[in-house]
C-alpha positions as CSV (number, residue, x, y, z in Angstrom):
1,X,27.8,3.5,-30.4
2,X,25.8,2.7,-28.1
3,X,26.6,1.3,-24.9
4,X,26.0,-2.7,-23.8
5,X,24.1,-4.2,-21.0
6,X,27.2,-5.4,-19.4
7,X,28.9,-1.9,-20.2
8,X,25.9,0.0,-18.8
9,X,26.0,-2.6,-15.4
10,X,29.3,-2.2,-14.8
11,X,29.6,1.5,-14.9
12,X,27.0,1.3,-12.7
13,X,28.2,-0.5,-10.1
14,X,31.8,1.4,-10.1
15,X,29.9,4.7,-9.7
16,X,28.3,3.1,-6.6
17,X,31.6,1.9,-5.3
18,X,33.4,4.9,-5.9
19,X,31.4,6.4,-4.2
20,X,30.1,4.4,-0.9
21,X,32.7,6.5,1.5
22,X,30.4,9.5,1.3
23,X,27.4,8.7,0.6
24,X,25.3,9.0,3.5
25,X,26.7,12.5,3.9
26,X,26.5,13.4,0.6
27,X,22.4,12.3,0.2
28,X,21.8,12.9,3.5
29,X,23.5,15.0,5.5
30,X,21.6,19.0,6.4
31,X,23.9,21.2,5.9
32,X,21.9,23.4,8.3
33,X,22.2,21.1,11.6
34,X,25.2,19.1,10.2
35,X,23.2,15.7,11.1
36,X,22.1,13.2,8.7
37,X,18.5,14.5,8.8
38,X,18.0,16.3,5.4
39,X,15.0,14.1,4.7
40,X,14.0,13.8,8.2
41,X,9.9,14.7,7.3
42,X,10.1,12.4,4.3
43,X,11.6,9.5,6.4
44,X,8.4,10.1,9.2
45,X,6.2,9.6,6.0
46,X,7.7,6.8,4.4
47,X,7.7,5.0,7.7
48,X,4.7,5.7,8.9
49,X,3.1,3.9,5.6
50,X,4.7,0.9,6.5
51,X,3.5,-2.0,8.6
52,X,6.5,-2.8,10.8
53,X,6.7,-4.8,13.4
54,X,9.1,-6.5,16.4
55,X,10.0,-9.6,15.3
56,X,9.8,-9.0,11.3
57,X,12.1,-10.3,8.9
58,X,13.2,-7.4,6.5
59,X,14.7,-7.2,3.0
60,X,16.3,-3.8,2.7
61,X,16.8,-3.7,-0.9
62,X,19.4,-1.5,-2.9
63,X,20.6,-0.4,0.6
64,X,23.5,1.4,-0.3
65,X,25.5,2.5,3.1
66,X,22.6,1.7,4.9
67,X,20.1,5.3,5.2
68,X,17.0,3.2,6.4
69,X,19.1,0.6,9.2
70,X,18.4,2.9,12.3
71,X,14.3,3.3,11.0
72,X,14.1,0.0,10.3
73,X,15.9,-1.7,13.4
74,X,13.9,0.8,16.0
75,X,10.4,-0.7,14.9
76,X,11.6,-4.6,14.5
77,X,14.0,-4.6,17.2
78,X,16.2,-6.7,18.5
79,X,14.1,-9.6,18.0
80,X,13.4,-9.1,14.3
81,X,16.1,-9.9,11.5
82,X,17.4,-7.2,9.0
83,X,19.1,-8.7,5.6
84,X,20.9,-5.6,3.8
85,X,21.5,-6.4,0.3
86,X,23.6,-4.5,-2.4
87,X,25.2,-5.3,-5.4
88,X,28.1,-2.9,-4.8
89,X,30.9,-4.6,-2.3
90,X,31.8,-0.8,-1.3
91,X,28.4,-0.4,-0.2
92,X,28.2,-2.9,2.0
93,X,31.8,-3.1,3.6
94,X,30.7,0.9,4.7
95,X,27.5,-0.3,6.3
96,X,29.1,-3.0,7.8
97,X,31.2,-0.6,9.3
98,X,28.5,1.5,10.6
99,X,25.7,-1.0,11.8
100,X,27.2,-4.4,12.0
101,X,24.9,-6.4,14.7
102,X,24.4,-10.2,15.3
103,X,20.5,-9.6,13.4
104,X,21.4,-7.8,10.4
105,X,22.8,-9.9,7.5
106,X,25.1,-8.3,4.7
107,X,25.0,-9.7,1.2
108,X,26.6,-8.4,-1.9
109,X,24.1,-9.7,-4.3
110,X,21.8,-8.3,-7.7
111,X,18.6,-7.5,-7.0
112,X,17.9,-10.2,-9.6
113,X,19.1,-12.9,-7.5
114,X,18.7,-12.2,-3.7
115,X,20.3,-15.4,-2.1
116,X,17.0,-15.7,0.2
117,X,14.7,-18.7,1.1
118,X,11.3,-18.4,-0.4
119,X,8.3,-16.9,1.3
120,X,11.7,-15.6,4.5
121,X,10.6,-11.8,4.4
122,X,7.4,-10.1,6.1
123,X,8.6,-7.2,3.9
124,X,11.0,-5.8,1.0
125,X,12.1,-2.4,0.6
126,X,13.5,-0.9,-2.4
127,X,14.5,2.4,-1.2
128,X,15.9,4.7,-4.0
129,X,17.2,2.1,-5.9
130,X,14.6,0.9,-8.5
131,X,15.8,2.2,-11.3
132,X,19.1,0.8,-10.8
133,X,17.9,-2.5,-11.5
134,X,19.7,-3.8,-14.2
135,X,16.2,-6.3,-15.5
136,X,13.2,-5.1,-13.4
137,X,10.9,-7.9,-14.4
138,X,13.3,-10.6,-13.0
139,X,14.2,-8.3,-10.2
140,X,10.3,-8.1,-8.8
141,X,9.8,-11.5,-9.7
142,X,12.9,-12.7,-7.2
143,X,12.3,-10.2,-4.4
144,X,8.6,-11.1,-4.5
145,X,9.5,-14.6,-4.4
146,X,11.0,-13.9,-0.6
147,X,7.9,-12.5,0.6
148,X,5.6,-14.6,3.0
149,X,2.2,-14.9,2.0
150,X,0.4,-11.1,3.0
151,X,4.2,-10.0,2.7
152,X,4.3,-6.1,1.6
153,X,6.7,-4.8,-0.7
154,X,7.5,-1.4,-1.1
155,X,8.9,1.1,-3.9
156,X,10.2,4.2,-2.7
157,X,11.6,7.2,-3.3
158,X,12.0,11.2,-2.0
159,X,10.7,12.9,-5.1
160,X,8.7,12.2,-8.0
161,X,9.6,9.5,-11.1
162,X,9.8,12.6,-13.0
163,X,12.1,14.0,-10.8
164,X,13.9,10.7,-10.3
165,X,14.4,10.3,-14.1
166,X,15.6,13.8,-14.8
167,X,17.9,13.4,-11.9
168,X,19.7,10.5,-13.4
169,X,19.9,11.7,-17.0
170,X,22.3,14.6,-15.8
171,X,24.6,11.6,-14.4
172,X,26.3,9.6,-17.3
173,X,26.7,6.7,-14.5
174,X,23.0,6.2,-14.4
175,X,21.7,8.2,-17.4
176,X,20.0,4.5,-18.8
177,X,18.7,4.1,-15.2
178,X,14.9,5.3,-15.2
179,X,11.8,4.2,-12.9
180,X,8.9,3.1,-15.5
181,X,5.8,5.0,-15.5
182,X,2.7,4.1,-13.5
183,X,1.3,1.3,-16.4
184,X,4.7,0.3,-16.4
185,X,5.0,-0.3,-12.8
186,X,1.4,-2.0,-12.6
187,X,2.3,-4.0,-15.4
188,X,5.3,-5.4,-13.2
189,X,3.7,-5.9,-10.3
190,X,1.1,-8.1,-11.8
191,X,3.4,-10.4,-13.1
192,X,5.1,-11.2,-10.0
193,X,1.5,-11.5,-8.6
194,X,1.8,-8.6,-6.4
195,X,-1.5,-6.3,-5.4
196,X,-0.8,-2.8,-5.4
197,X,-2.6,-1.3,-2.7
198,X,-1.5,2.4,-2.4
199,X,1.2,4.4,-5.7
200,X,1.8,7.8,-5.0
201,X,3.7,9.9,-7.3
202,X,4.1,13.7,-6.3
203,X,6.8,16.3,-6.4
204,X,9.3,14.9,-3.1
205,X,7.4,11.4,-2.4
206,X,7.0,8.5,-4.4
207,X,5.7,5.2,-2.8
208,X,4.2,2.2,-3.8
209,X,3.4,0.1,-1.2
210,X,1.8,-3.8,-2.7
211,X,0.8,-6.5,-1.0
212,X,1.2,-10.8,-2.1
């Protein structure tokens, strides 16, 4: 039989919790150097894309333990504002832990529902977390809703859909979890109004970066 919506959610989100102690160092961590800079080239790249600025408000989408805080608060600073939102409590009580500061707010919230004022965010990051959204239309729709006018949001991820969807079908956690093909995406992207301005989709980098 197969699994519900519900079912599917919740399994997800227990899998997430479980495991939110180690996850930095089990994603990130080099083996080599023992520092959390695996996917220090990819982060350059990523980054690099990205319009940030002191002073911006950011939605760091999906953010797990918090992988992109240290990027994201060296190029808005202290006076920019950082909102780091998960849907698994675990998730955020360990990033809480590790980079609680008086401009980052923590919410435990779906992606579907971001407790944000309209048109708050200069840009919203969903770094390796897309296909974890549980309905991706309404999940665009609300995190595109918290973009300022000429807000950018971005899709990312370090390796391609392919590879992200193969990934997660070895995991029964996230085996129903897939990131859409490029019609797919575009498709998505137009409804919520959004203008995608650069999709790359290679072995080790996926981006799509989209302007409202």
């Amino acid at each position: 039989m197969q699994p519900t919506s519900d079912e599917i959610y919740r399994t997800r989100k227990q899998f997430f919790n479980d495991h939110a102690e180690g996850w930095l160092n089990h994603c990130y961590r080099n083996p080599s150097t023992g520092r959390l800079d695996k996917h220090e080239k990819d982060f350059e790249r990523l980054f690099s894309l990205l319009p940030l600025k002191p002073g911006d408000h950011v939605l760091d989408v999906g953010c797990g333990s918090g992988v992109l805080v240290p990027f994201l608060m060296e190029r808005i600073t202290e006076s920019g504002l950082l909102y780091e939102l998960d849907f698994a409590e675990k998730m955020i009580k360990v990033n809480r832990g590790l980079h609680e500061r008086e401009n980052i707010t923590f919410i435990v919230a779906d992606a579907e529902n971001p407790p944000l004022d309209e048109a708050c965010c200069d840009i919203v990051i969903c770094f390796s977390c897309f296909p974890h959204f549980q309905d991706k239309v309404r999940a665009v729709t609300a995190l595109a809703r918290t973009l300022k006018p000429g807000g950018v949001f971005v899709v990312s991820h370090f390796d391609s859909s392919d590879g992200i969807n193969r990934h997660h079908e070895r995991c029964h956690a996230v085996m129903h979890d897939h990131l859409p093909d490029e019609a797919g995406m575009r498709a998505l992207f137009r409804q919520a109004n959004l203008s995608i301005e650069k999709y790359t989709d290679e072995a080790g980098f996926y981006c799509i970066i989209a302007g409202k």
